[in-house]
C-alpha positions as CSV (number, residue, x, y, z in Angstrom):
1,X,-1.9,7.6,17.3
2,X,-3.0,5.4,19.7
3,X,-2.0,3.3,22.8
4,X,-2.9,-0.3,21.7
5,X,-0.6,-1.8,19.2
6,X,-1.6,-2.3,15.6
7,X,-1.3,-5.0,13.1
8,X,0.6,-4.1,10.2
9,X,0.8,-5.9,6.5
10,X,4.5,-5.2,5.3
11,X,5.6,-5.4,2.2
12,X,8.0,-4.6,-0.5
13,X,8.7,-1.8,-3.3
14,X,12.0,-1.8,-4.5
15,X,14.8,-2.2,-1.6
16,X,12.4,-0.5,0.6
17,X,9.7,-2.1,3.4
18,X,6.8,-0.7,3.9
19,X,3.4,-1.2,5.9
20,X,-0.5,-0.9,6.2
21,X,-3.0,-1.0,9.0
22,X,-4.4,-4.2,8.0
23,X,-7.8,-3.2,8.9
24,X,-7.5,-1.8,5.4
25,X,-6.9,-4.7,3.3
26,X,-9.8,-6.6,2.0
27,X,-7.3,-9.3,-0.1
28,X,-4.2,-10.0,-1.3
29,X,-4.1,-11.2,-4.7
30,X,-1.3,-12.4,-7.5
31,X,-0.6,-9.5,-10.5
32,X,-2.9,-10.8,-13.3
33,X,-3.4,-9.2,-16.4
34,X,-4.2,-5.5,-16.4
35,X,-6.6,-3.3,-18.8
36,X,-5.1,0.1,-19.3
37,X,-6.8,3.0,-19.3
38,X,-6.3,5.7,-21.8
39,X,-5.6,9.0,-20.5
40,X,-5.4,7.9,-17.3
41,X,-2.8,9.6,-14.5
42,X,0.6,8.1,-14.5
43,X,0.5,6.4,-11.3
44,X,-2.6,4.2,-12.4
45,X,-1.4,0.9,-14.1
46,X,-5.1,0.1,-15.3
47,X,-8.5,-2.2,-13.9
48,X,-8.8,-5.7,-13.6
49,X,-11.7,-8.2,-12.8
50,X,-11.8,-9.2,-9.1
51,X,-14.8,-11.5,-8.6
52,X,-16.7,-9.6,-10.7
53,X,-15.3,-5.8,-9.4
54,X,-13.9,-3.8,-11.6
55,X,-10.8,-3.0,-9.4
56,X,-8.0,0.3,-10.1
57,X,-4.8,-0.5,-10.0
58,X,-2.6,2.0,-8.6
59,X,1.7,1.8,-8.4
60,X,2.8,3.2,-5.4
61,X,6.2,3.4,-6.8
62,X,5.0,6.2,-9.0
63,X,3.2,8.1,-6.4
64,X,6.0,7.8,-3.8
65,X,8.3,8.7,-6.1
66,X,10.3,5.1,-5.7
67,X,12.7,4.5,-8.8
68,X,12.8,0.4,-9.2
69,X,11.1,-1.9,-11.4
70,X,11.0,-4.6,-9.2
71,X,8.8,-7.5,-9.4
72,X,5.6,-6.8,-9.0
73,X,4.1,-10.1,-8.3
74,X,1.3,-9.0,-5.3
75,X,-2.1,-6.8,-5.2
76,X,-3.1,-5.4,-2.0
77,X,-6.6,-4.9,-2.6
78,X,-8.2,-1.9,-0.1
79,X,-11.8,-2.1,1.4
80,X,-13.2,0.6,-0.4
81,X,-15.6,1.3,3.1
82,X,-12.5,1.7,5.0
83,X,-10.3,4.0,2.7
84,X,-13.4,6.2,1.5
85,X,-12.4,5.8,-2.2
86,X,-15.1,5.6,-5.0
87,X,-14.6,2.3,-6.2
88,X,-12.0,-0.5,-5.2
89,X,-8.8,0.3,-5.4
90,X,-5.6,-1.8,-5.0
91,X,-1.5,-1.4,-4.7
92,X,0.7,-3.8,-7.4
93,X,3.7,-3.9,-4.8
94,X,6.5,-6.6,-5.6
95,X,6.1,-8.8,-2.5
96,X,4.1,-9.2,0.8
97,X,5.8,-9.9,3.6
98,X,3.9,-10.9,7.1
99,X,1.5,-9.1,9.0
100,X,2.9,-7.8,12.4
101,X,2.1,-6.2,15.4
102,X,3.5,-2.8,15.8
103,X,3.6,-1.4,19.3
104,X,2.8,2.7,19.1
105,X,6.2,3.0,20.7
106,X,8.3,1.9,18.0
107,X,6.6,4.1,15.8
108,X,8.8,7.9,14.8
109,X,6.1,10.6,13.5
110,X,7.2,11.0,9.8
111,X,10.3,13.5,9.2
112,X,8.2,15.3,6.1
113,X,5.0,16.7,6.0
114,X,3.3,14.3,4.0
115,X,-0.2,13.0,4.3
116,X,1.1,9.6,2.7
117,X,3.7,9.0,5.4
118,X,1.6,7.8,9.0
119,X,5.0,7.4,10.2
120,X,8.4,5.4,10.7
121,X,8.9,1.8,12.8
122,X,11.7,1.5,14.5
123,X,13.2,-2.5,13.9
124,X,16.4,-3.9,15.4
125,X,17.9,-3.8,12.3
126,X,16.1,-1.6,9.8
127,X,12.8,1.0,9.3
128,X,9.4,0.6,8.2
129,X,7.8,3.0,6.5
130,X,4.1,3.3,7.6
131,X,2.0,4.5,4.7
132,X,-1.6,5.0,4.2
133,X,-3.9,4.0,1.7
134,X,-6.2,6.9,1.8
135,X,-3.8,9.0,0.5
136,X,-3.1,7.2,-3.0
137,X,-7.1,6.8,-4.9
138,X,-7.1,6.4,-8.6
């Protein structure tokens, strides 16, 4: 981790926060209709068209083990460059939030050994969970 603090994009699955580096995000878009894949793993929800990208749509609610339907109104889409994946990928989350700026000090190293989990920011009133994109591909 470094010394300089780091802008964040939170948002929401289920009750939970949670947060990116956004020097991952390429765009945020509304849910639109998805094309689902046969055979495909559980945690992908299908592809949809993003100005002419065939973009994967992953749930993080599946691969993080988060038991809520929630609303699912927002897709974080990931700059494929920055998170090394094959092909664009983006998160179907229920809300964005704000983007922040998170100060390395406020930030716990995560309790479980999981490459998922950068870590845990400390709020006033509540925790972030830090997460990475890298570590959820299609």
């Amino acid at each position: 981790m470094n010394d300089e603090e780091t802008q964040m994009l939170e948002f929401d699955l289920g009750a939970e926060t949670y947060c990116v580096d956004i020097g991952y995000v390429a765009e945020i878009v509304d849910t639109d209709e998805l094309t689902r894949i046969p055979n495909s793993p559980p945690h992908v929800k299908g592809v949809m068209d993003l100005r002419g990208r065939t973009t994967s749509i992953i749930d993080p609610k599946s691969v993080f083990g988060i038991d809520s339907t929630g609303d699912e109104k927002r897709i974080i889409v990931f700059d494929p460059e920055e998170t090394d994946t094959q092909g664009a990928i983006g998160w179907i989350v229920d809300e964005v939030d704000q983007v922040v700026p998170v100060d390395p000090e406020s930030v716990d190293d995560s309790p479980l050994d999981d490459e998922a989990i950068e870590g845990i920011v400390k709020r006033e009133d509540a925790f972030v969970i830090w997460v990475s994109p890298r570590s959820v591909a299609a």
